[in-house]
C-alpha positions as CSV (number, residue, x, y, z in Angstrom):
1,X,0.0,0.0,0.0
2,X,3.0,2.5,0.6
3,X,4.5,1.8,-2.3
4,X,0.9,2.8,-4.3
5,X,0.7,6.0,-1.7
6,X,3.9,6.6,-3.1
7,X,3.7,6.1,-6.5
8,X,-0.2,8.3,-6.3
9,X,1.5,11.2,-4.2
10,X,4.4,11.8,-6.8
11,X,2.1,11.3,-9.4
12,X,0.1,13.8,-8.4
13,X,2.7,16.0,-7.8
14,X,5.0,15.7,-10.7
15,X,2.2,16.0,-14.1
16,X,0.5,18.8,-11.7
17,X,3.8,20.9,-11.3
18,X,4.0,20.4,-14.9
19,X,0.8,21.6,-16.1
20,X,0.0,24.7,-14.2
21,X,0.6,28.1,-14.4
22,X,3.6,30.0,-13.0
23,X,2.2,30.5,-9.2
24,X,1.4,27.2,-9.2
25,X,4.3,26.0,-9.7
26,X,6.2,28.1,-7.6
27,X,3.3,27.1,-5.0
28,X,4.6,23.1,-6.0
29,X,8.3,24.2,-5.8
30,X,7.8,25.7,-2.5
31,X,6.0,22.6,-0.8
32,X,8.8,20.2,-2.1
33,X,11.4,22.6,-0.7
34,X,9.7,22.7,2.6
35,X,9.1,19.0,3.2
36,X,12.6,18.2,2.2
37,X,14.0,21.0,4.4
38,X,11.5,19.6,7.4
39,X,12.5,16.0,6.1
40,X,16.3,16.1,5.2
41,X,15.6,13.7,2.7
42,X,18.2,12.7,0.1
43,X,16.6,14.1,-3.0
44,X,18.8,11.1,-4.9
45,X,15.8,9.1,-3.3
46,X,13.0,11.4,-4.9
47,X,14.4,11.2,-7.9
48,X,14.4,7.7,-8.1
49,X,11.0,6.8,-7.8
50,X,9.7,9.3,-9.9
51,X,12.5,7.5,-12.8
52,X,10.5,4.6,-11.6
53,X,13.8,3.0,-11.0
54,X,12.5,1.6,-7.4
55,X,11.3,2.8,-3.8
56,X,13.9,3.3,-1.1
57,X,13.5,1.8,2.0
58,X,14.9,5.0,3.9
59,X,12.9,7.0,7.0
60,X,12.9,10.0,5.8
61,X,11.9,9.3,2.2
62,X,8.7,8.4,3.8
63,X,8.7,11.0,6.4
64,X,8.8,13.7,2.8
65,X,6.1,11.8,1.3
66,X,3.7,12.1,4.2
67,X,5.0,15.9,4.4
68,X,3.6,16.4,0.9
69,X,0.4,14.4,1.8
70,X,-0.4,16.2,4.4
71,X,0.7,19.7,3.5
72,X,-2.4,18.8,0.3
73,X,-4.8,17.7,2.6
74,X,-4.3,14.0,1.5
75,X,-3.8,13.1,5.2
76,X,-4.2,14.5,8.2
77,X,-1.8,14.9,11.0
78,X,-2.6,11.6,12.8
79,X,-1.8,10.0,9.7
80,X,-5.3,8.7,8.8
81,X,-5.7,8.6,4.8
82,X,-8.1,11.7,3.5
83,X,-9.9,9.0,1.1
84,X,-12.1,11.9,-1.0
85,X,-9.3,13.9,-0.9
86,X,-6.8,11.4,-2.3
87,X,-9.1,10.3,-4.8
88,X,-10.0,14.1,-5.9
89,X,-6.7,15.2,-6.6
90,X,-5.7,11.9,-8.8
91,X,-5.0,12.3,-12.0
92,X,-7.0,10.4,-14.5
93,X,-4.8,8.7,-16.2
94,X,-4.3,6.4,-12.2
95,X,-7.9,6.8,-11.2
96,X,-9.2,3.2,-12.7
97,X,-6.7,0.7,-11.0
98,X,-5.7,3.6,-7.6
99,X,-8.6,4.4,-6.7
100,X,-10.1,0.8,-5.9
101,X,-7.0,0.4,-3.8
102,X,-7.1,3.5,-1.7
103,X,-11.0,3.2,-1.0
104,X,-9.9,-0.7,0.3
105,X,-6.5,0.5,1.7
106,X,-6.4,4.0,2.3
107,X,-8.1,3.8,5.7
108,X,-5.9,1.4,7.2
109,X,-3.3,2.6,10.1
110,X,0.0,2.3,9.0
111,X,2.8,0.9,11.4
112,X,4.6,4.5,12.0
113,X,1.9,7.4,11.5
């Protein structure tokens, strides 16, 4: 289920920063900066998942992606899945064979909130 939370959030992320107009983006640019500042993430990691080259198994990797997640609304700050929201913000393209998942999934407690 991470690894489809994962996969959903940057997916989200990366088409939307690259459709949207300038304030957007610098909105987008500005979030990512911030959760790897709060994160200290090695951006090494971000880039490869969204190469689709595999998903590090590293703490604050996942401590960035629930930054972005919750900094949309996706989830809140006790870690419980926004389900509507999740779903809302998908792009198209994942919706068919995501969004089955999340409504199964997405409400389940993960091991380290």
């Amino acid at each position: 289920m991470l690894k489809l939370v994962v996969l959903l959030t940057l997916g989200i992320y990366v088409p939307t920063v690259m459709c949207m107009s300038e304030e957007m983006e610098e909105l987008a640019r500005q979030l990512h900066n911030d959760c790897v500042a709060q994160t200290g993430v090695d951006e090494a990691h971000i880039t490869t998942v969204k190469d689709q080259k595999g998903f590090p198994d590293d703490e604050k990797f996942k401590c960035y992606l629930k930054c972005l997640m919750t900094e949309m609304a996706i989830v809140g700050d006790d870690g419980v899945v926004d389900i509507e929201a999740a779903v809302g913000v998908m792009p198209d393209e994942y919706k068919a064979k995501a969004e089955p998942v999340i409504r199964k999934c997405g409400v389940k407690p993960g091991a380290n909130p």
